[in-house]
N, CA, C and O atoms as CSV, one atom per row, in Angstrom:
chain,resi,resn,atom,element,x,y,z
A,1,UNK,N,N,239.760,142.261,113.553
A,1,UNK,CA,C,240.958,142.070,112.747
A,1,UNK,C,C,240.546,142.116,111.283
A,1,UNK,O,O,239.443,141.641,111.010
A,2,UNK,N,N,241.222,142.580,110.395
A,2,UNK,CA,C,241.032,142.979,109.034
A,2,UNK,C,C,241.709,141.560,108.302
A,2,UNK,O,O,242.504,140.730,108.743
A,3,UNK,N,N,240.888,141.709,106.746
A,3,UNK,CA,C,241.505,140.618,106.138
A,3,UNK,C,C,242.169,141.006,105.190
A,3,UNK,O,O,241.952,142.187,104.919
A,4,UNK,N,N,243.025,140.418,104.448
A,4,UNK,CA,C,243.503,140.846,103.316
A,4,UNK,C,C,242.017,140.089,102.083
A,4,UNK,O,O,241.071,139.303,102.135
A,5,UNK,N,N,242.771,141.082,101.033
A,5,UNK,CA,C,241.686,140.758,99.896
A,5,UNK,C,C,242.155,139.405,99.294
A,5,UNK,O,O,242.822,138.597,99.939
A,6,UNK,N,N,241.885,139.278,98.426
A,6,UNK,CA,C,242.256,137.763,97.506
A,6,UNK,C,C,243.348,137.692,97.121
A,6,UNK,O,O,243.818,138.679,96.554
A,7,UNK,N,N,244.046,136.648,97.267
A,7,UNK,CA,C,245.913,136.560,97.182
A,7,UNK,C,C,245.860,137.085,95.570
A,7,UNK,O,O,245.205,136.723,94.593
A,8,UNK,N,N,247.337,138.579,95.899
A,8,UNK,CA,C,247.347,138.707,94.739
A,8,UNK,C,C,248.271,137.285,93.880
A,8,UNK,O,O,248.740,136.279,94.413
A,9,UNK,N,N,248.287,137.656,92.508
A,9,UNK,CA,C,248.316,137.161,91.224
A,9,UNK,C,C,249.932,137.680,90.743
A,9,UNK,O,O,250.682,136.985,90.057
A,10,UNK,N,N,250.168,138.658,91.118
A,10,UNK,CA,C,251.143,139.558,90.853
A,10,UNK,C,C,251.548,140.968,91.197
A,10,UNK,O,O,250.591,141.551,91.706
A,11,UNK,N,N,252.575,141.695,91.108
A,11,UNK,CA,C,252.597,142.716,91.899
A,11,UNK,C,C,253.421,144.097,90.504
A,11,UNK,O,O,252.969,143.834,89.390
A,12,UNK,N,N,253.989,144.800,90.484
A,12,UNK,CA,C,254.793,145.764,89.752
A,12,UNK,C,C,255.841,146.248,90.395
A,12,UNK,O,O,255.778,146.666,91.551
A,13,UNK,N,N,256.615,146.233,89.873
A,13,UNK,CA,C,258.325,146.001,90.763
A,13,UNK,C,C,259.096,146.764,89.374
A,13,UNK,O,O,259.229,146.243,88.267
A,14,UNK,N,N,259.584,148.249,89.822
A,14,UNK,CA,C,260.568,148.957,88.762
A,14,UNK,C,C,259.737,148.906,87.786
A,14,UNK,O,O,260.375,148.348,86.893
A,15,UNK,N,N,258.544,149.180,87.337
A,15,UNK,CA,C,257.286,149.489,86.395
A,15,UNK,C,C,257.339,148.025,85.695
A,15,UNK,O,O,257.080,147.950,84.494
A,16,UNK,N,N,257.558,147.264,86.178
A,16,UNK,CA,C,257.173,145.937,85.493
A,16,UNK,C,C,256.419,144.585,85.757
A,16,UNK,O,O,257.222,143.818,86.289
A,17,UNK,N,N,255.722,144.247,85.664
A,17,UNK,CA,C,255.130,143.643,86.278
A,17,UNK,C,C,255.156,142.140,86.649
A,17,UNK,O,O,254.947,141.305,85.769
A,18,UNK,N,N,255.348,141.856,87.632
A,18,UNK,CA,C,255.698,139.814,87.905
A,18,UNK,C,C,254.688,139.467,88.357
A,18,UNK,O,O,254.084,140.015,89.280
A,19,UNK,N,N,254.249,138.123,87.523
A,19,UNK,CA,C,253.361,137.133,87.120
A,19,UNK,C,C,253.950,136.072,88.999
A,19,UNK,O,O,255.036,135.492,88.992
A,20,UNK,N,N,253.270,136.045,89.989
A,20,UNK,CA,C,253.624,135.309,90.996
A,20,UNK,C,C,253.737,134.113,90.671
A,20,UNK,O,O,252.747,133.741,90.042
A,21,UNK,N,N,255.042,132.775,90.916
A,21,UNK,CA,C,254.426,131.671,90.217
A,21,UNK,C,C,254.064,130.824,91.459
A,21,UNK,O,O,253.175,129.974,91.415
A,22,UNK,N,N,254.777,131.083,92.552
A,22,UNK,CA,C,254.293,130.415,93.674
A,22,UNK,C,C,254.144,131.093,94.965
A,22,UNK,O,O,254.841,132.101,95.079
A,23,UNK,N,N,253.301,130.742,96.105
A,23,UNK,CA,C,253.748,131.448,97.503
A,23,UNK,C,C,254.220,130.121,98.287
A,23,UNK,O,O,253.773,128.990,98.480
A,24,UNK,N,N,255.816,131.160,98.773
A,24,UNK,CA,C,256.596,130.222,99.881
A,24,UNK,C,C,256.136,130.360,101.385
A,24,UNK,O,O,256.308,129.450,102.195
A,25,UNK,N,N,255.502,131.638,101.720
A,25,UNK,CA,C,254.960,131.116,102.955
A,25,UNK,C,C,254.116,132.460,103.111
A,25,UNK,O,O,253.757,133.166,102.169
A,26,UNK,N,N,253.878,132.678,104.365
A,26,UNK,CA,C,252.683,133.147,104.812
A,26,UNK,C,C,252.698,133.685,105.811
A,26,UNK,O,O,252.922,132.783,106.618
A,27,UNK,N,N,252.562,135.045,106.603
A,27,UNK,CA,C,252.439,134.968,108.379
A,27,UNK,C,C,252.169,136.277,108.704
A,27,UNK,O,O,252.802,137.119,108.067
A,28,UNK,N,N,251.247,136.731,109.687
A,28,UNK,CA,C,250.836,137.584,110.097
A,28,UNK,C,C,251.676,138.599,111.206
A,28,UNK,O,O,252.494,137.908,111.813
A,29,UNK,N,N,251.718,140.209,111.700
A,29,UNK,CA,C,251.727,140.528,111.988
A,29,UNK,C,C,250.786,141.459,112.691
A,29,UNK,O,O,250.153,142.421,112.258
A,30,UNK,N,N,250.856,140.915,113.911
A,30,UNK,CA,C,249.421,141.672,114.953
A,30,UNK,C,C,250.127,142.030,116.587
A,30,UNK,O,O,250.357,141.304,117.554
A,31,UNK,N,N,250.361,143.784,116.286
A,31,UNK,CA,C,250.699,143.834,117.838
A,31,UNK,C,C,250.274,145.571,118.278
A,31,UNK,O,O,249.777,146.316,117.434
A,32,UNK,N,N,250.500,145.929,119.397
A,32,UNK,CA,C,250.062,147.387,119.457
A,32,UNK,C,C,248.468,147.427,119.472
A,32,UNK,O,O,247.877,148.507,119.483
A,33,UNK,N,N,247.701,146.036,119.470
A,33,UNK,CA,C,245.981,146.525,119.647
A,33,UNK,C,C,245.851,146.969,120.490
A,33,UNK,O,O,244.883,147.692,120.255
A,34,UNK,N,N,246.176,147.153,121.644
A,34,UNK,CA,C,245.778,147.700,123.034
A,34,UNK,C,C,246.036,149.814,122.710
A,34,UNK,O,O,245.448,150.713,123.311
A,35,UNK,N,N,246.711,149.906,121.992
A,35,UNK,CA,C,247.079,151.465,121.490
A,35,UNK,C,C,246.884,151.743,119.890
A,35,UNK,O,O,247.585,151.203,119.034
A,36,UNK,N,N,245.863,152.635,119.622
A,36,UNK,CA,C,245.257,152.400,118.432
A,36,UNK,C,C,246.697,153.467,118.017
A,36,UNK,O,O,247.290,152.871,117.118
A,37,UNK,N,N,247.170,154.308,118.227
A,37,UNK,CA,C,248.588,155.320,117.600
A,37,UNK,C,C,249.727,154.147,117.391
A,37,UNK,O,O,250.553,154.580,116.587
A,38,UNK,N,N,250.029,152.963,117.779
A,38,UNK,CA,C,251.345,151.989,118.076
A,38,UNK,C,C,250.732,151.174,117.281
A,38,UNK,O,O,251.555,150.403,116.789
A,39,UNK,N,N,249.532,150.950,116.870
A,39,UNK,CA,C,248.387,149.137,116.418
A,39,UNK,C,C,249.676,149.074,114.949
A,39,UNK,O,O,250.313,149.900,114.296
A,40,UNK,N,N,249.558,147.898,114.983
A,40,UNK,CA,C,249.734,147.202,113.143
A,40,UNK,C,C,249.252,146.388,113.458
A,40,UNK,O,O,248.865,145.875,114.508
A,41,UNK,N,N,249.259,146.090,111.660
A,41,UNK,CA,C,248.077,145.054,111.120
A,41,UNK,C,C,248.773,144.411,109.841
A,41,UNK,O,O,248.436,144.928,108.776
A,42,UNK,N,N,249.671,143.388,109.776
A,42,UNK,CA,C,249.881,143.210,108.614
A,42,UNK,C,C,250.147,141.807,108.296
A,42,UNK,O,O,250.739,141.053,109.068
A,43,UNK,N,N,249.519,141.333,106.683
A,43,UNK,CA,C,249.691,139.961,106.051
A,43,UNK,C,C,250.794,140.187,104.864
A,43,UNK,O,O,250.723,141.021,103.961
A,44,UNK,N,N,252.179,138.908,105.177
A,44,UNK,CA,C,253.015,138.933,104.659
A,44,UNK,C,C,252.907,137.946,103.881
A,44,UNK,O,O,252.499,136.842,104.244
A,45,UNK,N,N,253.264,138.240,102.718
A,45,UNK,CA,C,253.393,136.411,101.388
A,45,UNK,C,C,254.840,136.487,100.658
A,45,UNK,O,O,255.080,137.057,99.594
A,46,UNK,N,N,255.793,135.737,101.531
A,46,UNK,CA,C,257.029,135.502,100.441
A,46,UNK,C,C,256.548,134.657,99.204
A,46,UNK,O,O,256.216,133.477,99.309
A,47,UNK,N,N,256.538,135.356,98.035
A,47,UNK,CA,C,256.434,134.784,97.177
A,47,UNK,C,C,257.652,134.661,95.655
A,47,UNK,O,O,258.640,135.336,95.364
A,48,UNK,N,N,257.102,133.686,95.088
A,48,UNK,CA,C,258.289,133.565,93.489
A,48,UNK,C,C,257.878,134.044,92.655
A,48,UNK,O,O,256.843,133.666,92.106
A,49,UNK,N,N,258.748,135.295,92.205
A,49,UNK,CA,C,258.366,135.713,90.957
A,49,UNK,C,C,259.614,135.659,90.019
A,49,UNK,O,O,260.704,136.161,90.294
A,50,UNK,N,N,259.285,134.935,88.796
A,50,UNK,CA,C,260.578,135.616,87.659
A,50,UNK,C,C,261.876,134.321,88.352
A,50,UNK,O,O,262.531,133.934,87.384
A,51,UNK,N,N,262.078,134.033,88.893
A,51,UNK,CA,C,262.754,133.151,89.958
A,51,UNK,C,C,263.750,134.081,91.070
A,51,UNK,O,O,264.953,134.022,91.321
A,52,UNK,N,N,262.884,134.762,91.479
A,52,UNK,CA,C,263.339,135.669,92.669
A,52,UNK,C,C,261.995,135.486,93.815
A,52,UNK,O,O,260.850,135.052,93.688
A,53,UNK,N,N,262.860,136.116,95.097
A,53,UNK,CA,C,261.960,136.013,95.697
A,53,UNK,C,C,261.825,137.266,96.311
A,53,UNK,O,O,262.770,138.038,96.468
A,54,UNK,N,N,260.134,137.589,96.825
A,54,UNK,CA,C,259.734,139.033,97.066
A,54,UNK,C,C,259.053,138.595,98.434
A,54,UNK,O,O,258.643,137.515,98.859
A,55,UNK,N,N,259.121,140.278,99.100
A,55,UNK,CA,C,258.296,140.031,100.515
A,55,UNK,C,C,257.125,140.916,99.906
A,55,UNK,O,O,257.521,141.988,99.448
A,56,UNK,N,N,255.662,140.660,99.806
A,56,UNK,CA,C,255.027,141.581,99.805
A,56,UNK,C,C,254.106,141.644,100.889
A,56,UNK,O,O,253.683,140.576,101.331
A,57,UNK,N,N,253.723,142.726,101.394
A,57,UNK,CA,C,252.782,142.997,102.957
A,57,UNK,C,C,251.352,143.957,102.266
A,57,UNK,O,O,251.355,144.995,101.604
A,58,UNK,N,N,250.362,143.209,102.690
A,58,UNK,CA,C,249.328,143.915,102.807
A,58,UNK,C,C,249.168,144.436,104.191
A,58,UNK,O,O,249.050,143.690,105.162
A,59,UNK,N,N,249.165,145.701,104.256
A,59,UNK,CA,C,248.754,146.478,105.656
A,59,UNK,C,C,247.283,146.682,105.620
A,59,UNK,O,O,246.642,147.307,104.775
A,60,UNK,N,N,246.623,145.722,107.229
A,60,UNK,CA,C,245.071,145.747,107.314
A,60,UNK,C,C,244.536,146.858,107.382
A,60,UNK,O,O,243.409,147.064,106.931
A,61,UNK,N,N,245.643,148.236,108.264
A,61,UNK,CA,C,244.735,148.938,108.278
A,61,UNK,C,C,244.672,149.946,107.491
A,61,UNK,O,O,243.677,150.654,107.644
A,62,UNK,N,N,245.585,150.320,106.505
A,62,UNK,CA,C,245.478,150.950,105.445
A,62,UNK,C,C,245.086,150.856,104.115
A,62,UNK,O,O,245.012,151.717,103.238
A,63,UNK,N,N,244.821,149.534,104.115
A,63,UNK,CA,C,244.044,148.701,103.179
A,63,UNK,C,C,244.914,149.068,101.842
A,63,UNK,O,O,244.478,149.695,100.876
A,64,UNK,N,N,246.126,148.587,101.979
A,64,UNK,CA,C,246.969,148.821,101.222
A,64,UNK,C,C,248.329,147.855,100.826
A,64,UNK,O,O,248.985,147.315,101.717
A,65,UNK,N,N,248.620,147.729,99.580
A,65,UNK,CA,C,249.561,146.663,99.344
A,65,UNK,C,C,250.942,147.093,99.279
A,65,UNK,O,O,250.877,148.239,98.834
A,66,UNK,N,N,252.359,146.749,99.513
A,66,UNK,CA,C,253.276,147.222,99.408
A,66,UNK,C,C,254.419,145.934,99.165
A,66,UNK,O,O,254.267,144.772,99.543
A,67,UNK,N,N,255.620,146.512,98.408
A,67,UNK,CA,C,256.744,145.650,98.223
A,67,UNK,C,C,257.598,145.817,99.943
A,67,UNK,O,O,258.051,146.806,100.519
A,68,UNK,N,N,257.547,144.781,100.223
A,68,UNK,CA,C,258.404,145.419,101.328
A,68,UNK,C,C,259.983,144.516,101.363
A,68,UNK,O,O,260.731,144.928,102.250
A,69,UNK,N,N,260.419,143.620,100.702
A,69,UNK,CA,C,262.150,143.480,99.928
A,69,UNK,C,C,261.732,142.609,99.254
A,69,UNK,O,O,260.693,141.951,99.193
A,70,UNK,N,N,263.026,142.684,98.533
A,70,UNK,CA,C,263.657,141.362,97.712
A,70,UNK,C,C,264.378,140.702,98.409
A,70,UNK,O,O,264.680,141.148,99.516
A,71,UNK,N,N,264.799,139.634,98.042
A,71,UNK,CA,C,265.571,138.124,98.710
A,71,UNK,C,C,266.825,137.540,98.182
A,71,UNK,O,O,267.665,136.823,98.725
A,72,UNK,N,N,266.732,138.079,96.861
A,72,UNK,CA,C,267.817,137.352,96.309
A,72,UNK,C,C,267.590,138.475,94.856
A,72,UNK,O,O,268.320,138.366,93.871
């Protein structure tokens, strides 16, 4: 199982960038190991930025960060 790197700090959202001020939670996605074509791998951090809230997902196996919504 892959890790994510060091909690980001902040992310860039519409070329701008938010300063994270807190993380609201935390939780993994792990299913499809048995079929490497179906596998994911992913660490989710709802976090506060700006006083909104963002989903961002690091995908393990693409070793890659992404916005994946807003909340409010």
């Amino acid at each position: 199982m892959g890790r994510a790197p060091a909690a980001a700090v902040a992310f860039v959202w519409r070329g701008r960038r938010h300063r994270i001020d807190r993380v609201v939670e935390l939780w993994v996605i792990e299913t499809g190991w048995w079929n490497d074509e179906t596998r994911v791998s992913r660490s989710y951090s709802r976090v506060e930025a700006d006083g909104r809230l963002f989903d961002l997902c690091y995908d393990r196996l693409a070793k890659a960060w992404s916005l994946e919504r807003t909340l409010n």
